[in-house]
C-alpha positions, 0 to 999 in steps of 0.5 A: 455475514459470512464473506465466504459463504456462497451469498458473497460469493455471489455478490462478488461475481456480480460485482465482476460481471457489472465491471466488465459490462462497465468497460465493455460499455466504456473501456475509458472509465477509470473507475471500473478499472479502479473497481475491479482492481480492488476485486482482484486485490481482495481475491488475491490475485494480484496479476489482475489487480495490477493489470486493472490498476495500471488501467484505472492509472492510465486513464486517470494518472492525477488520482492518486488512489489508483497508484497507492493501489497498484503498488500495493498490488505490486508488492504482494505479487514481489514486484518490488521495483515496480511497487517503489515506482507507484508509491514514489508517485503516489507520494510525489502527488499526495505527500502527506499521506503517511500509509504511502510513505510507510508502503514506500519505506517497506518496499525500499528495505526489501528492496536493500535501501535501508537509509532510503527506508528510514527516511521513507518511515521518518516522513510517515512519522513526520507527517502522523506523529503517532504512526506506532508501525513506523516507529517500530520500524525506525526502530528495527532500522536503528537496532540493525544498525547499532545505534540502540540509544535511537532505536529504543527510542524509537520502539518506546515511541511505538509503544505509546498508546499501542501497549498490545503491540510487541510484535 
């Protein structure tokens, strides 16, 4: 169905107003924190997001899931230091999931940390060999820095079995 036409709209709206009766029923329910975060994300409003995700995170700070989300909240809202804390977390409590590493390994290079960066896109790749995004940006890394033996290497490793990727 058409998630813009007025029946998701709707179901959006409902979806809110069931969080916020949730919380207002129990303030101390991560789960509708964490809920409406996502809401919020997917709305792109990104203040509210981060507001109901460092809530959920409060609440519940061994779930991991609710720092992967406010970091990514931050990181759309430019808050990159804040969004490098979450993820920094998140990977400290679950450190093999390679999407938080390469999250992590995007917000250090805006941020200017380029070898942080590279080391942050080398444990994604570690960890999933086949993460075809990260090695394109070890690879921009590699080129930047004039090692283009390395970073060709790198974008060929991007490019196995992603042949539609030239971006």
């Amino acid at each position: 169905k058409d998630p813009e036409g007025p029946e998701a709209q709707n179901l959006v709206k409902e979806a809110i107003a069931q969080g916020r009766e949730a919380i207002k029923t129990d303030p101390n329910q991560a789960p509708a924190h964490y809920t409406l975060g996502k809401i919020n994300q997917d709305l792109k409003q990104w203040d509210n997001a981060i507001n109901y995700f460092k809530e959920a995170n409060r609440l519940d700070p061994n779930n991991h899931l609710y720092s992967y989300e406010l970091g990514r909240s931050y990181f759309s809202a430019r808050r990159f230091s804040e969004a490098r804390a979450a993820f920094e977390t998140y990977t400290s409590q679950r450190p093999n999931f390679e999407p938080a590493w390469y999250n992590l390994g995007g917000t250090l290079r805006v941020l200017g940390k380029t070898e942080e960066a590279l080391a942050a896109y080398r444990r994604a790749v570690a960890i999933k060999s086949d993460y075809s995004s990260a090695h394109r940006e070890i690879g921009r890394i590699l080129a930047a820095k004039g090692d283009n033996r390395a970073a060709i290497a790198a974008y060929a490793k991007a490019l196995e079995g992603r042949q539609d990727d030239i971006a």
